[in-house]
N, CA, C and O of each residue as an XYZ file, in Angstrom:
740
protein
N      16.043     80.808    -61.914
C      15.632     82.013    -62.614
C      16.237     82.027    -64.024
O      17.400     81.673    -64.221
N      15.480     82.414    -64.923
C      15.968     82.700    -66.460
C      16.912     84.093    -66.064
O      16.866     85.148    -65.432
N      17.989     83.075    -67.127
C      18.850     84.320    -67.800
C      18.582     84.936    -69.131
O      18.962     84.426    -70.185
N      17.827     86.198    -69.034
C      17.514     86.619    -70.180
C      18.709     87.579    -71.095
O      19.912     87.649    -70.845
N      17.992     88.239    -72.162
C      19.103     89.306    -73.248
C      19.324     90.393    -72.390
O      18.362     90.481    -71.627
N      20.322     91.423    -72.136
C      20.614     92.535    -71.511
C      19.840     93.760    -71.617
O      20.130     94.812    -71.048
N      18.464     93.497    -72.663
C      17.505     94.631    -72.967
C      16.283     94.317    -72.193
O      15.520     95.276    -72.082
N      15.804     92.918    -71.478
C      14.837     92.763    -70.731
C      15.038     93.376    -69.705
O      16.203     93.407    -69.309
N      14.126     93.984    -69.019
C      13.787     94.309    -67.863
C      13.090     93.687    -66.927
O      12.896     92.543    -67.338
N      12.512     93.864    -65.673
C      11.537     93.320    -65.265
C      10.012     93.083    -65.537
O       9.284     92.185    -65.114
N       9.712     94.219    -66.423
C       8.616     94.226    -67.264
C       7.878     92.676    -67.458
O       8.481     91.820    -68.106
N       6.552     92.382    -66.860
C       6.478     91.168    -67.601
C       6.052     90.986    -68.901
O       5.960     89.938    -69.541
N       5.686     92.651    -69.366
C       5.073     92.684    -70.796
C       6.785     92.355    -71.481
O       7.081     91.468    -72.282
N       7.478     93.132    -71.011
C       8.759     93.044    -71.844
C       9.618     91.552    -71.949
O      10.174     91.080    -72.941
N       9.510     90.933    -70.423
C       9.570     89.367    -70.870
C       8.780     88.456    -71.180
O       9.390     87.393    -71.066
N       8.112     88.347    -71.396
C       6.826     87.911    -71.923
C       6.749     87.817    -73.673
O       6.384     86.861    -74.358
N       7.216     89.130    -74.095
C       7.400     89.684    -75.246
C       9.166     88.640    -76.187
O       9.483     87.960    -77.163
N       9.670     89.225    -75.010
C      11.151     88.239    -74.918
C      11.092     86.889    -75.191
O      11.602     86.385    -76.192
N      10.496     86.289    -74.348
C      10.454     84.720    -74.091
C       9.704     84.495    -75.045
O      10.251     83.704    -75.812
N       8.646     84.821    -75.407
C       7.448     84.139    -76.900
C       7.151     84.352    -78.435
O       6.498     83.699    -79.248
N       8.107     85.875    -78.542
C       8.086     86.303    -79.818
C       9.595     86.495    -80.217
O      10.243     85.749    -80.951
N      10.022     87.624    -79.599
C      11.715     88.277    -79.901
C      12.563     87.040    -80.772
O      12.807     85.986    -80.184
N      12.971     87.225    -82.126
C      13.615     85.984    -82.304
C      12.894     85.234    -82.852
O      13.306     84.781    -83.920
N      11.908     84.916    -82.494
C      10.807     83.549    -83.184
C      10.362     83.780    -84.630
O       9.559     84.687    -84.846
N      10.807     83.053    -85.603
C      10.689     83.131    -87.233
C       9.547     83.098    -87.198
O       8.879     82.211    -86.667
N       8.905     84.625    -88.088
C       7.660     84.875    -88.555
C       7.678     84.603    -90.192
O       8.602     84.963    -90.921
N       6.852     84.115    -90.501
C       6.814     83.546    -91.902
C       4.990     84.378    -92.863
O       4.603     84.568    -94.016
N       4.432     84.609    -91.366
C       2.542     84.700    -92.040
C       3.114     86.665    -92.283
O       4.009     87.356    -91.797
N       1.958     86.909    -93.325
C       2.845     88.426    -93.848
C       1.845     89.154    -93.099
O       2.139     90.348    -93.042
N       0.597     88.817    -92.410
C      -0.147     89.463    -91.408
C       0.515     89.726    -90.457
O       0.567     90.890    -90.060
N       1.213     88.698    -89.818
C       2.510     89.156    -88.312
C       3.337     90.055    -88.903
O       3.629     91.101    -88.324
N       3.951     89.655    -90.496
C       4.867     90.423    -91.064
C       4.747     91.895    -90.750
O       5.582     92.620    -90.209
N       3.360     92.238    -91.265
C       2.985     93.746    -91.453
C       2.641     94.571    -90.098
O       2.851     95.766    -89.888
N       2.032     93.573    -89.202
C       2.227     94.041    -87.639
C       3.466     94.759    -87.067
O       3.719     95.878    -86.620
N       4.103     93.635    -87.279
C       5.908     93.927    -86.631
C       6.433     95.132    -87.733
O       7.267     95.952    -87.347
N       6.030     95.172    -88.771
C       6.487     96.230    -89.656
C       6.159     97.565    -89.246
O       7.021     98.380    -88.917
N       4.646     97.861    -89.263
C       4.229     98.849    -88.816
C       5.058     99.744    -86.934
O       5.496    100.822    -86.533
N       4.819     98.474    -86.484
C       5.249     98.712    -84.524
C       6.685     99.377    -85.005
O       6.994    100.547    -84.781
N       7.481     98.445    -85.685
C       8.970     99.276    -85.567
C       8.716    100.432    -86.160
O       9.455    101.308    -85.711
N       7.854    100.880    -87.127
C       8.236    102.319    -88.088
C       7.379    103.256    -86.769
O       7.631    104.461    -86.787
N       6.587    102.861    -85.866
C       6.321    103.583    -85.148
C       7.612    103.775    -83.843
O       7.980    104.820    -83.307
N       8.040    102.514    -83.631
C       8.948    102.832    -82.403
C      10.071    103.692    -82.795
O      10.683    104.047    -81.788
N      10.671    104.255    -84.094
C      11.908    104.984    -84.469
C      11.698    105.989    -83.956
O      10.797    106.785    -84.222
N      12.676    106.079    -82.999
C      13.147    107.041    -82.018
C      12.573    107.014    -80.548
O      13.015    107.702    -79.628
N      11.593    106.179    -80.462
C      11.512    106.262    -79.079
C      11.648    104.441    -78.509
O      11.953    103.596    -79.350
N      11.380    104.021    -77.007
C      11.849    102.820    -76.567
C      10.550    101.719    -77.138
O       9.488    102.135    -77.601
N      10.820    100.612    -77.021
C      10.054     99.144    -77.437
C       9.284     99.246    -76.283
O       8.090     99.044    -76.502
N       9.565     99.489    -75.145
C       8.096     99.264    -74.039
C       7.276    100.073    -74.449
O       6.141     99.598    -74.487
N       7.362    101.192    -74.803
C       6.481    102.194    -75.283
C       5.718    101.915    -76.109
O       4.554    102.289    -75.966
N       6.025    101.306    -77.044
C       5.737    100.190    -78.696
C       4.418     99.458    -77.686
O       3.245     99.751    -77.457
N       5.237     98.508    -77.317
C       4.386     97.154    -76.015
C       3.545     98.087    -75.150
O       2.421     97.594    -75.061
N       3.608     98.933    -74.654
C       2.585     99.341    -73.911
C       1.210     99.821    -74.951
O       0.057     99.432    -74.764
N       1.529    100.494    -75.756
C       0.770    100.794    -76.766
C      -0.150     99.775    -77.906
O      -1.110     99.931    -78.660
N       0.812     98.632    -77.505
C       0.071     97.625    -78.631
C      -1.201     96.950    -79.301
O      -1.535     96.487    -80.392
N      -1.856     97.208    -77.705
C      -3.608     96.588    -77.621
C      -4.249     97.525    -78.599
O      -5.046     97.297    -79.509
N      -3.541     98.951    -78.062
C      -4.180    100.283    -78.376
C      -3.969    100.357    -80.341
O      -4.868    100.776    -81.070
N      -2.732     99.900    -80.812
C      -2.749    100.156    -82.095
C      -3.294     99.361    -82.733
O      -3.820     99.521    -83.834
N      -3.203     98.150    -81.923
C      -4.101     96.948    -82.625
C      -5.251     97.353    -82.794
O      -5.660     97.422    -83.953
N      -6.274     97.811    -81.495
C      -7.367     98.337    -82.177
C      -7.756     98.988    -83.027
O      -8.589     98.786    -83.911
N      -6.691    100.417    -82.583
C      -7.383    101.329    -83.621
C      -7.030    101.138    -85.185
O      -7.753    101.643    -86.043
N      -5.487    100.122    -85.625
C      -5.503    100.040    -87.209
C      -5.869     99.006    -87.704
O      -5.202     98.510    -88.612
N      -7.283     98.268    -87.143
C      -8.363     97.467    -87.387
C      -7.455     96.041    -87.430
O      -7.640     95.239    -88.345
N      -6.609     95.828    -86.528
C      -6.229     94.691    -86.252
C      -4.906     94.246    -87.328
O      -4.549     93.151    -87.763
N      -4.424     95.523    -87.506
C      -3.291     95.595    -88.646
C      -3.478     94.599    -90.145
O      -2.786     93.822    -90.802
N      -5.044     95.256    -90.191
C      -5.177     94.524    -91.696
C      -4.811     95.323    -92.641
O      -5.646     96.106    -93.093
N      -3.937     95.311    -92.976
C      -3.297     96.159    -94.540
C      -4.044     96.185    -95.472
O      -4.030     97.298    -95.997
N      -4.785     95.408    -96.006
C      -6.034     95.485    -97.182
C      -6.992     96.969    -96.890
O      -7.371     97.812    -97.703
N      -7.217     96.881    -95.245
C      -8.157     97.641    -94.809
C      -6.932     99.720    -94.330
O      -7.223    100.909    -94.209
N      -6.105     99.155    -94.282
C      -5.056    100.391    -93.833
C      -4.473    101.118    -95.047
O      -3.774    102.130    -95.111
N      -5.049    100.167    -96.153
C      -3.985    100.807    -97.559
C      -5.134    101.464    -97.798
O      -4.766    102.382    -98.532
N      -6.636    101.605    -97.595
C      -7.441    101.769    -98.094
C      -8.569    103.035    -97.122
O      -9.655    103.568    -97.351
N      -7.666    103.072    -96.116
C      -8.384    104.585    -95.131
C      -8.025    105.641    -95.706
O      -6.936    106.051    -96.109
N      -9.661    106.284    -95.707
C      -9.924    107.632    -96.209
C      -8.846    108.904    -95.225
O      -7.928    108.547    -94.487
N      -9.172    110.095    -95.414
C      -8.335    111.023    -94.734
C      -9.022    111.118    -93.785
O      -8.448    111.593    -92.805
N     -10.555    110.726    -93.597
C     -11.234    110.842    -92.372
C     -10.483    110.075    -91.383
O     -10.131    110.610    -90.331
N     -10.165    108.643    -91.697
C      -9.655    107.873    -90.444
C      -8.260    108.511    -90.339
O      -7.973    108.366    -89.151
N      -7.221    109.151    -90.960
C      -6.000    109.548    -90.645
C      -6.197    110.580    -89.944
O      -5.296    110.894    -89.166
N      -7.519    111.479    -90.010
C      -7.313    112.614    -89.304
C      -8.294    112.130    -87.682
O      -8.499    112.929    -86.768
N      -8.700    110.866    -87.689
C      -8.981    110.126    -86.732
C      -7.851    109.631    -85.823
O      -7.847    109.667    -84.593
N      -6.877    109.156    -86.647
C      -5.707    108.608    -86.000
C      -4.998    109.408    -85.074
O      -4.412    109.135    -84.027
N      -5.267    110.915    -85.968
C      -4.310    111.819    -85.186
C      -4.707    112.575    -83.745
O      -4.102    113.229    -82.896
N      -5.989    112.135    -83.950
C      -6.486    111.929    -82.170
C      -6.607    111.399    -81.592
O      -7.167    111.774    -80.562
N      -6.185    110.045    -81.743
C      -6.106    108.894    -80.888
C      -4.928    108.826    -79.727
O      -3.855    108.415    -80.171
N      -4.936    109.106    -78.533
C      -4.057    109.660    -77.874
C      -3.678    107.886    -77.715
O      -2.472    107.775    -77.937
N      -4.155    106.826    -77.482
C      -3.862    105.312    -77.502
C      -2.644    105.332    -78.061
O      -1.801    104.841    -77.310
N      -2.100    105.820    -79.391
C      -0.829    105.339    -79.987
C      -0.111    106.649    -80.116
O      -0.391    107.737    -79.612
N       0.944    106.280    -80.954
C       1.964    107.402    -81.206
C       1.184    108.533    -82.106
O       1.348    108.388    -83.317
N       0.425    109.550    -81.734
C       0.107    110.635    -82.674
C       1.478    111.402    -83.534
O       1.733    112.603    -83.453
N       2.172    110.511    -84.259
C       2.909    111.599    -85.610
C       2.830    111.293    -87.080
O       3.117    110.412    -87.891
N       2.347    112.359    -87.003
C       1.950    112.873    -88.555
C       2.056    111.980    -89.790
O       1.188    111.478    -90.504
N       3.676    111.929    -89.825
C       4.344    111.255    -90.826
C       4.387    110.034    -90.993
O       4.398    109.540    -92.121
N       4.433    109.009    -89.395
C       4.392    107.819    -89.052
C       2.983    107.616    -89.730
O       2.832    107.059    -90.817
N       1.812    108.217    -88.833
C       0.670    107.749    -89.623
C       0.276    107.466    -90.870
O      -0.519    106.596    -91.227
N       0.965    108.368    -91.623
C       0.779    108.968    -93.185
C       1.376    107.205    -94.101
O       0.904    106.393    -94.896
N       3.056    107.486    -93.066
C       3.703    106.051    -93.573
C       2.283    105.022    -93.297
O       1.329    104.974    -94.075
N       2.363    104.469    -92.397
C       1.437    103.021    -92.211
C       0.011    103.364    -93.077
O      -0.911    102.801    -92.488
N      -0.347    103.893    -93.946
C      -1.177    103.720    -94.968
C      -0.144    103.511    -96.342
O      -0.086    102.514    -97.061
N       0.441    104.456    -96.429
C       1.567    104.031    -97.711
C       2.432    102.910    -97.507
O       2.756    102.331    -98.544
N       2.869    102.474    -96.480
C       3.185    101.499    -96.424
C       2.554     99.725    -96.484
O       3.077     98.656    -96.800
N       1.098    100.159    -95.971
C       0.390     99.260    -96.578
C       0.148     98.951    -97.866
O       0.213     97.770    -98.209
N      -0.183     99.995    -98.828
C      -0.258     99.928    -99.947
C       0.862     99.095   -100.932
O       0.571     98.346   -101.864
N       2.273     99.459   -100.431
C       3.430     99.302   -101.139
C       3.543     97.806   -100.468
O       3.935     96.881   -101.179
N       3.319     97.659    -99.586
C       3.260     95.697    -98.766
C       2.233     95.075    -99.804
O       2.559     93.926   -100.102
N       0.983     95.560   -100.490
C       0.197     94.692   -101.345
C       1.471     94.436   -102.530
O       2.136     93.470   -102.903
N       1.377     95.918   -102.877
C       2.277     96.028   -104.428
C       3.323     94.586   -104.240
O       3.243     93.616   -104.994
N       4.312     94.691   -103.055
C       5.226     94.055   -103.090
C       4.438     92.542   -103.060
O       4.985     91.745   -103.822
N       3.408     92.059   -102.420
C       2.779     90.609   -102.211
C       2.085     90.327   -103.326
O       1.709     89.173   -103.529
N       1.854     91.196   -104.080
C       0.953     91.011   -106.160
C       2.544     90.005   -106.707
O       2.772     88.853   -107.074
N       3.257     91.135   -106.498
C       4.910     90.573   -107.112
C       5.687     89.500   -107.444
O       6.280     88.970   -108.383
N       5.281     89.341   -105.566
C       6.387     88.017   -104.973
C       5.610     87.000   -104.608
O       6.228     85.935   -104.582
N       4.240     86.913   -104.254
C       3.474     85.738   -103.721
C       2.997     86.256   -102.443
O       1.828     86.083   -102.100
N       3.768     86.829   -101.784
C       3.539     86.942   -100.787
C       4.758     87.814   -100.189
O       5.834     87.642   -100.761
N       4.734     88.791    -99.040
C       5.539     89.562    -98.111
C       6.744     89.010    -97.743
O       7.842     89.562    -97.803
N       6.382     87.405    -97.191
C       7.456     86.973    -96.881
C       8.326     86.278    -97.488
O       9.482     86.140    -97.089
N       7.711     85.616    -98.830
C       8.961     85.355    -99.968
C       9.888     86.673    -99.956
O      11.108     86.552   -100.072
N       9.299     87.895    -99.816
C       9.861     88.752   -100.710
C      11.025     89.169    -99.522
O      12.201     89.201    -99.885
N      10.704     89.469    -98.193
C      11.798     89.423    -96.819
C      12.611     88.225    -96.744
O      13.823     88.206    -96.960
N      11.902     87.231    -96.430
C      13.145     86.067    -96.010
C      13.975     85.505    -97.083
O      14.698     84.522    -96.922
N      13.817     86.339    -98.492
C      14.582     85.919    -99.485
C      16.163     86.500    -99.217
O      17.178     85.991    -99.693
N      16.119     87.508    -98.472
C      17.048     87.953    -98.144
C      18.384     87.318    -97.073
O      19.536     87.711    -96.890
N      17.802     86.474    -96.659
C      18.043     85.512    -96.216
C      18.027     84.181    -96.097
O      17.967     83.608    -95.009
N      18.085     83.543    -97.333
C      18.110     82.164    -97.848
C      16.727     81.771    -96.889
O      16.826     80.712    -96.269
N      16.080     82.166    -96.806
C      14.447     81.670    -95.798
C      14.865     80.824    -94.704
O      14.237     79.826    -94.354
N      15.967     81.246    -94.152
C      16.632     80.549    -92.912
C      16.900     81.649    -91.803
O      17.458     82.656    -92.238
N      16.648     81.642    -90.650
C      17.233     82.862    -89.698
C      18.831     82.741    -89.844
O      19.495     81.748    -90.140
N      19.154     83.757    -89.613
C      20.692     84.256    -89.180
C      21.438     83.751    -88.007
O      21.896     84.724    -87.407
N      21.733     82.713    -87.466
C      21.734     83.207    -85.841
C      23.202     83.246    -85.400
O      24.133     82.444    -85.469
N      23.044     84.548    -84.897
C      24.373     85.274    -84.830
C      25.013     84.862    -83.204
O      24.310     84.369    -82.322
N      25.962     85.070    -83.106
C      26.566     84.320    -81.552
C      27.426     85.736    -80.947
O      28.581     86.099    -81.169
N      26.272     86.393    -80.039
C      26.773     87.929    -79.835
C      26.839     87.413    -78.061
O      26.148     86.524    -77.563
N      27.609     88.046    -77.532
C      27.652     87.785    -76.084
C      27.526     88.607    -75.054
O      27.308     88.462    -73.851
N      27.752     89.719    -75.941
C      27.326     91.075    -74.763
C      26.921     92.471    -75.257
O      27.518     93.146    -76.097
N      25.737     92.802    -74.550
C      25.822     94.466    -75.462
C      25.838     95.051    -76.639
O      24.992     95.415    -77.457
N      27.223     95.064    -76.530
C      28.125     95.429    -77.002
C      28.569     95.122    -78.186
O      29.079     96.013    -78.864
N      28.479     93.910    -78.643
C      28.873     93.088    -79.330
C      26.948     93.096    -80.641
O      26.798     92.844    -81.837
N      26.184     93.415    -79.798
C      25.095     93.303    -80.967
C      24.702     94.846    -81.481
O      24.221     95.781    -80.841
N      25.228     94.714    -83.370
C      25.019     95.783    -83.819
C      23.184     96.613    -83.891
O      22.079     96.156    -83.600
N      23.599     97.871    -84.379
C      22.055     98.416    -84.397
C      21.862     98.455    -85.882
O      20.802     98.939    -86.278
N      22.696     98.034    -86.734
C      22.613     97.700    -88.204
C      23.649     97.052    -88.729
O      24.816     96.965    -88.348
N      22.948     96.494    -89.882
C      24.483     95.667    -90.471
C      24.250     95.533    -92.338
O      23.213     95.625    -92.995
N      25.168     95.375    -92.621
C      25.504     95.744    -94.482
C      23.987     94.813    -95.076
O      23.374     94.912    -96.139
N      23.826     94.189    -94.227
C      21.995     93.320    -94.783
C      21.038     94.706    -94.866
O      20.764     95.427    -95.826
N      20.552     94.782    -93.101
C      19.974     95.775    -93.048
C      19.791     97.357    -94.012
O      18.834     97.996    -94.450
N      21.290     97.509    -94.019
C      21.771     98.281    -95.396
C      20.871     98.655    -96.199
O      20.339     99.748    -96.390
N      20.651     96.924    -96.985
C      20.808     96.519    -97.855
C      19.098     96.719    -98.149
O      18.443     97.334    -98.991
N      18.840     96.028    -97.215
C      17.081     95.779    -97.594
C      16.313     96.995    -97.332
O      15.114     96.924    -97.602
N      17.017     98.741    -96.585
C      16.409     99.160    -96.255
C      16.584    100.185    -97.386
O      15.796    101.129    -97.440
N      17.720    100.040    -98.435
C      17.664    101.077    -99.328
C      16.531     99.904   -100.409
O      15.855    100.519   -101.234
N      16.430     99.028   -100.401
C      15.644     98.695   -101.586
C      13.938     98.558   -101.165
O      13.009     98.169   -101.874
N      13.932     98.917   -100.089
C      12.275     99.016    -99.291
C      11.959    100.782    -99.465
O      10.820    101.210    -99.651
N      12.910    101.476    -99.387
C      12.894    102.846    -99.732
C      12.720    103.221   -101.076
O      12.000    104.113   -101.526
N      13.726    102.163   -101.873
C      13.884    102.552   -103.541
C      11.950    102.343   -104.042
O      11.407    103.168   -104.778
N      11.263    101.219   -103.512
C       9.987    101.141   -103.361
C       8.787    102.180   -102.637
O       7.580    102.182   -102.395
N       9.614    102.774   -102.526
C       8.695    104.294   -101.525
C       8.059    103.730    -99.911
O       6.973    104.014    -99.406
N       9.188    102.829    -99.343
C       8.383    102.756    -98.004
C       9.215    104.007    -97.001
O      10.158    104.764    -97.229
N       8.445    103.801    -95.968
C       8.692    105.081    -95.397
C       9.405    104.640    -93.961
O       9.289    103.456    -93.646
N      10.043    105.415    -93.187
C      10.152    105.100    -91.780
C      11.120    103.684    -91.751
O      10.787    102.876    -90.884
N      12.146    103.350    -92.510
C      12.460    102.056    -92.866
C      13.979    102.137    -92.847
O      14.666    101.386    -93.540
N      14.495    103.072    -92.034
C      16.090    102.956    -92.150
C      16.408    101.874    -91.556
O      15.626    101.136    -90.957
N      17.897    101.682    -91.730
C      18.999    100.304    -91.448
C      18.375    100.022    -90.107
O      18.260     98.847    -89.759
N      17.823    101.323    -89.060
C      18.248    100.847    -87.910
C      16.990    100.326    -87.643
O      17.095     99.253    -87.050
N      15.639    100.720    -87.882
C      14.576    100.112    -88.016
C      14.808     98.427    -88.739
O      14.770     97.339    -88.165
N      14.959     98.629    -89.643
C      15.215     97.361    -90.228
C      15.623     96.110    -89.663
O      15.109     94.992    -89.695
N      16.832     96.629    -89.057
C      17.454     95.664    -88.002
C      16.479     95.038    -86.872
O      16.121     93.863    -86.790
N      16.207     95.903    -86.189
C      14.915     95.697    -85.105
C      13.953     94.941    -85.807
O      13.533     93.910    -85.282
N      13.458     95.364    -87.126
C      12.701     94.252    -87.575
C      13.209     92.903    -87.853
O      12.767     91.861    -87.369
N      13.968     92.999    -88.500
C      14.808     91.380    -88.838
C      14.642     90.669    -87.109
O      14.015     89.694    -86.695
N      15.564     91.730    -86.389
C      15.532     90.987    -85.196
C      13.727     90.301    -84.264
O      13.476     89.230    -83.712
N      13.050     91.292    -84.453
C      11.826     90.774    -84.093
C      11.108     89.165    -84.615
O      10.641     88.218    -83.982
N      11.292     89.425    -85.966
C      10.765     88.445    -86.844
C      11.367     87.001    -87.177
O      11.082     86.120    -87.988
N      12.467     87.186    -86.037
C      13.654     86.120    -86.280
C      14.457     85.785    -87.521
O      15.164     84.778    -87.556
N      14.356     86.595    -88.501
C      15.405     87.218    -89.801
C      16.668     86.554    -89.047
O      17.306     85.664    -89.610
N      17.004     87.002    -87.785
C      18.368     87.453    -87.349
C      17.764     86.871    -85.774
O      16.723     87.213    -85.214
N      18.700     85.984    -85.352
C      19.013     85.654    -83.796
C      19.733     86.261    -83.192
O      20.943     86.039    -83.244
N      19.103     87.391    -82.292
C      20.069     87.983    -81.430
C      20.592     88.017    -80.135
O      21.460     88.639    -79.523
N      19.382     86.727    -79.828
C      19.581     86.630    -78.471
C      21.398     86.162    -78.171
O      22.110     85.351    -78.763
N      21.702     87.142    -76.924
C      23.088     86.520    -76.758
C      23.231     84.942    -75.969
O      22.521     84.068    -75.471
N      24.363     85.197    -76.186
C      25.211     83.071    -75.600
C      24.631     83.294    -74.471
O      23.820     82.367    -74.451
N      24.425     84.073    -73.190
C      23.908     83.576    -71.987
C      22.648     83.291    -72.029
O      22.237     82.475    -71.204
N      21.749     83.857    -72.950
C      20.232     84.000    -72.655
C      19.897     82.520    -72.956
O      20.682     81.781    -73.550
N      18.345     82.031    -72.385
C      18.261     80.809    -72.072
C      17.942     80.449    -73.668
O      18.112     79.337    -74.168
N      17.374     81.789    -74.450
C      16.577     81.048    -75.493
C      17.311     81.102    -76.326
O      16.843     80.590    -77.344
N      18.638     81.614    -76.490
C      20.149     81.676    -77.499
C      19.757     79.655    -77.673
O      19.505     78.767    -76.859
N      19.913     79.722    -79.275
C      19.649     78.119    -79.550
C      21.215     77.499    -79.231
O      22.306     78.034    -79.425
N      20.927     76.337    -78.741
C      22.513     75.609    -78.339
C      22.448     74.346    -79.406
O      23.381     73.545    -79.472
């Protein structure tokens, strides 16, 4: 049997999720903006919730094309807000159109989304050697770092602790701990 991170459950969406993505360096700024959006929706509530919801947001924000999300009328936002499929709040919604917008601004800039993220990180993951719990923070002076200058840009929904979760998703940052099978040796 795999020894997984102390946040899997039995869920097979949640290991599944674990074993094939969590951790795995995203580089394409389409995954980028996916995983971007899911965390500014998951702040404050759990990641299965996120994962259970996912088919559902995928559909309804046209397959998380940002070209097409920076560019919905108030008809589709006031569409969104009946879509019982995903998280109906207000503000979240409001963000993932402004936040699309400000993801072009930033990809006109830099080339692309992910020059402009993994610069933050020498375009190498982090991989941190955490062993329990306990030991893995919910932010750190990076996170900090990138989430006041994603804000200073008007993104929304983007604190340290979001941030973190993103780094960690996108493999920014290895968090899997020393027991888990997929901790790199």
């Amino acid at each position: 049997m795999k020894h997984r991170c102390f946040w899997v459950t039995d869920s097979k969406l949640y290991q599944d999720y674990h074993d094939h993505e969590w951790g795995e360096p995203v580089y394409d700024d389409a995954t980028l903006f996916e995983f971007l959006i899911l965390e500014t929706f998951q702040a404050g509530l759990s990641w299965i919730t996120i994962l259970n919801k996912r088919e559902n947001f995928r559909k309804t924000f046209d397959n998380f094309d940002y070209q097409k999300i920076a560019k919905y009328p108030e008809s589709k936002y006031e569409s969104l807000l009946q879509d019982a499929g995903i998280i109906r709040n207000k503000l979240k919604i409001r963000s993932a159109i402004t936040n699309a917008q400000l993801f072009i601004e930033i990809q006109q800039e830099f080339g692309s989304f992910s020059k402009f993220i993994w610069s933050y990180v020498d375009e190498k993951p982090i991989v941190n050697k955490f062993h329990k719990k306990e030991d893995v923070p919910a932010t750190t002076a990076l996170s900090d770092k990138i989430s006041k200058d994603l804000k200073k840009r008007g993104f929304k929904f983007v604190g340290s602790t979001v941030v973190y979760a993103f780094m960690q998703a996108v493999g920014m940052v290895n968090d899997h701990t020393t027991d888990c099978f997929k901790y790199p040796s």
